[in-house]
N, C-alpha and C positions, 0 to 999 in steps of 0.2 A: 301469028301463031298463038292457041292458046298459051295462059301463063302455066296451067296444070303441065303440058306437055313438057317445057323445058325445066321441070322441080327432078330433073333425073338425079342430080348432083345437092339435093337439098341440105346435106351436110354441110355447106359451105356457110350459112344464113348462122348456124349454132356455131360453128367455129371461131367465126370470127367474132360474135358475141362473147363467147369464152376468154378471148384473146382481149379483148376492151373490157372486159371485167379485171384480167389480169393485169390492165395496164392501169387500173382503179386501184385497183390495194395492194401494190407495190410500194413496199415502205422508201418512204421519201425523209430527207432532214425537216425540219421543223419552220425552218424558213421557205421551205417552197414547196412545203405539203398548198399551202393558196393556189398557186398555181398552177395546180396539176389541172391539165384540160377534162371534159366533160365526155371522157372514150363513150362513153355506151349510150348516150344521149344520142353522140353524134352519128353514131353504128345502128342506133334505132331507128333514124332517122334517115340515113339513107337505105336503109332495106325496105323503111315504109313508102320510100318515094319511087324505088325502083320496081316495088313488089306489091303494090297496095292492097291486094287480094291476098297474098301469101302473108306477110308480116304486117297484120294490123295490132288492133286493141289486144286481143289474146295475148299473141306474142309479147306486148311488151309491158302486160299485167304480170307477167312469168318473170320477162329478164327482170322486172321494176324489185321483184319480191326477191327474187335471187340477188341483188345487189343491196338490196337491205339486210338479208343475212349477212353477205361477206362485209357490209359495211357496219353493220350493228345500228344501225337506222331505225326509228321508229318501222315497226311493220306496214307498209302499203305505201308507205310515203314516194320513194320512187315509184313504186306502183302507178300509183293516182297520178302522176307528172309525168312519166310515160305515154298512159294512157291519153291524155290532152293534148300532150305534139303530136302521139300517132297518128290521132284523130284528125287534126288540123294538115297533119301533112300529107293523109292520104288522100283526104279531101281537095287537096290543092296539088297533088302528085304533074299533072298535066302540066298545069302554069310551070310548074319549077321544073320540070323537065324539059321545058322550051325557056329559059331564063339562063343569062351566064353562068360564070361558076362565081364571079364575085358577089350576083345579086343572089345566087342559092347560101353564098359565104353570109350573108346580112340577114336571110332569111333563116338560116339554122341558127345564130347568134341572137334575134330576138327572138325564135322558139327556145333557146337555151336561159336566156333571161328573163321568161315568163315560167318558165322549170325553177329554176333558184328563188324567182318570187315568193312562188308555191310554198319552194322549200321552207325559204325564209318562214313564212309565215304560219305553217305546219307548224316548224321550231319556237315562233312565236308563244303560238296557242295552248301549248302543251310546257311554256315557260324554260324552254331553251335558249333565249336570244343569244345570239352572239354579239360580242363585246365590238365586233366594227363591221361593216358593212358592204366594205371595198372587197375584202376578199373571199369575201361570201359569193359575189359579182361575175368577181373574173375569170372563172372556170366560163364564162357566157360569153367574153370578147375573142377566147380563143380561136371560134371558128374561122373568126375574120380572114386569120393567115393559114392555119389547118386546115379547113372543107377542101380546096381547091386539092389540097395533095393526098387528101385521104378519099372524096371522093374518086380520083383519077386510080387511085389504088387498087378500091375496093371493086371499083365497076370493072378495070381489067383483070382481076382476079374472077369476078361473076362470069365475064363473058369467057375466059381460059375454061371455067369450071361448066361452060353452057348453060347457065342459072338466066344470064340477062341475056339477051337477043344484042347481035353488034347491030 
């Protein structure tokens, strides 16, 4: 089945972007603001792997810029790191969608850790460093233990909404 025919329900791809945005700047204590996981990376990422034609680069030049305003981020900077994994993940959509859930779990967590690289290094360049390195990091090992439950989520949520084909 074409992918155009089942976008009936295409609400569903902003929602839950909206929803990982919110779960992004949810004020946290100050001790575990580090470890807040990477929602909208990881929500980018499986919409691009489910949906390669629907939610590529456009897509997530948009969410990258919109979560630079809500975060106060240099402008483009999620942008431009979005755009890199979309790229990469749409490119490879197939492989990862015949791979387990632990190897897609290893595969989003090093697209996640070349995003912070990025980041990192944006923040660099522009004389932002930050003072340690570890927890700059760790929003990238999250998916390890996360993907497996967020994707199982998100995809029964798509295929309720008839977005993904069962």
């Amino acid at each position: 089945m074409p992918e155009s025919i089942r976008l009936n329900n295409v609400w569903v791809i902003p929602l839950t972007l909206i929803l990982a945005m919110m779960l992004a700047i949810i004020p946290l204590p100050v001790w575990l603001t580090p470890l807040r996981p990477d929602w909208v990376g990881m929500v980018v990422i499986f919409w691009s792997m489910m949906l390669p034609r629907t939610v590529s680069v456009g897509t997530a030049w948009v969410s990258g810029l919109l979560l630079d305003v809500l975060l106060g981020s240099p402008l483009g900077q999620n942008a431009l790191t979005f755009v890199i994994i979309v790229y990469i993940t749409s490119h490879m959509h197939r492989q990862l969608l015949s791979t387990t859930l632990l190897q897609q779990a290893l595969f989003v967590s090093l697209l996640l850790m070349i995003r912070h690289f990025l980041i990192f290094w944006i923040n660099g360049m522009s004389g932002h460093l930050p003072e340690s390195l570890w927890p700059h990091f760790l929003p990238a090992l999250f998916p390890l233990v996360l993907w497996p439950w967020l994707f199982i989520i998100l995809r029964d949520f798509g295929r309720k909404h008839r977005i993904i084909p069962k």
